[in-house]
C-alpha positions in Angstrom: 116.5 93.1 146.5 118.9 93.1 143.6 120.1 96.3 142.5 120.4 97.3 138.7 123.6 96.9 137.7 125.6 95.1 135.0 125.8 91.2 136.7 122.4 92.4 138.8 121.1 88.8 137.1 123.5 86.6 138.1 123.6 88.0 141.9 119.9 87.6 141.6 120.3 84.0 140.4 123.2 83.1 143.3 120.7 84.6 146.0 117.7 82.7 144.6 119.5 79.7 144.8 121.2 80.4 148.4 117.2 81.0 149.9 116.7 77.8 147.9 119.4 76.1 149.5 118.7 77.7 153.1 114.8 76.6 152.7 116.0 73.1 152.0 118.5 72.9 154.2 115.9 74.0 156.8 113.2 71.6 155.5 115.4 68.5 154.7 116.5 69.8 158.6 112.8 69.1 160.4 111.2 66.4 157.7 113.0 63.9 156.3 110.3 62.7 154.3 110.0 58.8 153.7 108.1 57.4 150.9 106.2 54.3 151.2 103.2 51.8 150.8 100.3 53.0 152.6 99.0 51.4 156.0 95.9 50.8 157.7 97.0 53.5 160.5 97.3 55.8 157.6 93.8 56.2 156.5 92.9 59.0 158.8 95.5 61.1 157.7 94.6 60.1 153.7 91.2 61.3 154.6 92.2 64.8 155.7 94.6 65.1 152.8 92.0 63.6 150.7 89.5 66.7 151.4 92.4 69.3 150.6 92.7 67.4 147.1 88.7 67.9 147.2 88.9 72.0 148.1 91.3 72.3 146.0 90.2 71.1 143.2 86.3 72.7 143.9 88.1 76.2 144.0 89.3 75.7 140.5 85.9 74.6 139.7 82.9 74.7 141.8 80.5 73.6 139.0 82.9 70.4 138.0 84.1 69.0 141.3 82.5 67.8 144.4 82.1 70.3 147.1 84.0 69.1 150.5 80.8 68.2 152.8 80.4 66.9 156.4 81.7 63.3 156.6 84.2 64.3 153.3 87.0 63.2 155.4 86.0 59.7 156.9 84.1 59.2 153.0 87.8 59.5 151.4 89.5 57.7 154.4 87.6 55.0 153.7 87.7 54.7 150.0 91.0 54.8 150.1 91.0 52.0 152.8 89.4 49.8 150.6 92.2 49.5 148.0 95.2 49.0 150.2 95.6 45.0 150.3 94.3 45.4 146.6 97.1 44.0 143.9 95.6 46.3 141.2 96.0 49.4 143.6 98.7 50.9 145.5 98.5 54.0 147.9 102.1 55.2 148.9 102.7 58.0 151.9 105.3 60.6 152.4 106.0 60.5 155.8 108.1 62.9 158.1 108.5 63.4 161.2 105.9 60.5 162.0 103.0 62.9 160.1 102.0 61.9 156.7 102.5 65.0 154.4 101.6 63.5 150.9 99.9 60.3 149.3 99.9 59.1 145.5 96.8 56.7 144.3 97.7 54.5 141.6 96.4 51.4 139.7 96.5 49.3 137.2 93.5 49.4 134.1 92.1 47.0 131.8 91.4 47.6 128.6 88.7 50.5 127.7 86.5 50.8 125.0 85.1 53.7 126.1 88.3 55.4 126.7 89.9 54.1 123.4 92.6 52.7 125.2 95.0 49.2 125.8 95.5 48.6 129.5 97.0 50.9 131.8 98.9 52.4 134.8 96.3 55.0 136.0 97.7 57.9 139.0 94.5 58.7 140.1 95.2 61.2 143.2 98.2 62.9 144.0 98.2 65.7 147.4 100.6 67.0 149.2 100.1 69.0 152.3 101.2 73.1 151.8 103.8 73.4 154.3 105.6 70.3 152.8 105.3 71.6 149.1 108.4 72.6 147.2 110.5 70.2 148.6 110.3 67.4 145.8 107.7 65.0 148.0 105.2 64.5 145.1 108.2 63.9 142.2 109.0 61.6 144.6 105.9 59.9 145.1 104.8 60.2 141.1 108.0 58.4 140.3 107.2 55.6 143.2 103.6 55.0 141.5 105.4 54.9 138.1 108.1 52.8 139.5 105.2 50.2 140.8 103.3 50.7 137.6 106.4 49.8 135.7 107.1 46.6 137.9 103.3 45.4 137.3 103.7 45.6 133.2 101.6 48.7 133.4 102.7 49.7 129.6 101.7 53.2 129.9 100.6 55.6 132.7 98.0 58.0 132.3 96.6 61.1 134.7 94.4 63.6 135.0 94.5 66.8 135.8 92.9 69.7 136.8 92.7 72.4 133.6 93.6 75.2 136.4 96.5 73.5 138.3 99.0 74.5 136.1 101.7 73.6 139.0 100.6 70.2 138.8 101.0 70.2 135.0 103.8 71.4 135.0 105.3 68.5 137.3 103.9 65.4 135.1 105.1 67.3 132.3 108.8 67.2 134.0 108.3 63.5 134.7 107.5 63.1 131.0 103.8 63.1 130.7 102.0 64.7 127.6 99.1 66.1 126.5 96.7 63.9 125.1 93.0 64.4 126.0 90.9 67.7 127.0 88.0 67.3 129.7 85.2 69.3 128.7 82.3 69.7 130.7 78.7 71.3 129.9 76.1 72.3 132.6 73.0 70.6 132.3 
């Protein structure tokens, strides 16, 4: 705890930064994650991480988003299995200490009428697991779906995201995202 004095801000700052560095230091220690394309012996693991994108995003909104339901897990295994020998798709993994900890789901769009939009890079899904958070995993993999967008002649990449997850938001916005559409959804 930092005691009020006159440089109290500055020893708070030094000690933020020295747990900072002791947490990395500690994670970097047991996981050094590595990022790459997505494998068929990976789709189990997409599944599970898949569902916590699902509960996550049904606690923000229960009404909006799919509830996570029996067979939720093989469902998104699977549908992400169907896109990894797809040129238009691309599914990278963090991976550390042999345990996938994070996946990113991109791919490239035509042009849409309905969306009032040229063609595309599109992130569609990006999770990682909550004891690998805060370590720089899904900058990481957000910057390897852009990279892969941007080899493809994707001019543009677009995402959605949760109105709640402000973390999230917060992260695109770092990576140079912007606002540009509002979801809004009325119960029928």
């Amino acid at each position: 705890m930092c005691n009020l004095r006159e440089n109290a801000d500055a020893a708070c700052a030094r000690a933020s930064r020295s747990l900072w560095n002791v947490r990395k230091r500690e994670y970097d220690g047991r996981m050094k994650p590595t990022i790459r394309k997505a494998q068929p012996r990976d789709t189990a693991a997409l599944g599970r991480l898949g569902v916590m994108l699902m509960e996550t995003h049904y606690a923000f909104d229960s009404r909006r988003f799919l509830a996570p339901r029996e067979g939720a897990t093989s469902g998104y295994a699977s549908f992400l299995a169907r896109v990894l020998d797809s040129d238009e798709d691309c599914v990278f993994v963090a991976e550390a200490d042999g345990a996938i900890v994070g996946y990113v789901f991109a791919a490239l769009e035509p042009l849409s009428w309905k969306e009032l939009r040229g063609p595309a890079g599109f992130i569609h899904d990006i999770a990682v697991s909550e004891e690998a958070r805060r370590a720089g995993i899904a900058t990481e993999l957000m910057q390897a779906a852009i990279g892969w967008l941007r080899e493809r002649g994707a001019p543009r990449a677009i995402l959605w995201s949760a109105a709640a997850n402000e973390s999230a938001q917060t992260l695109f916005r770092r990576l140079g995202f912007r606002d540009t559409m509002v979801e809004m959804t009325l119960e029928l």
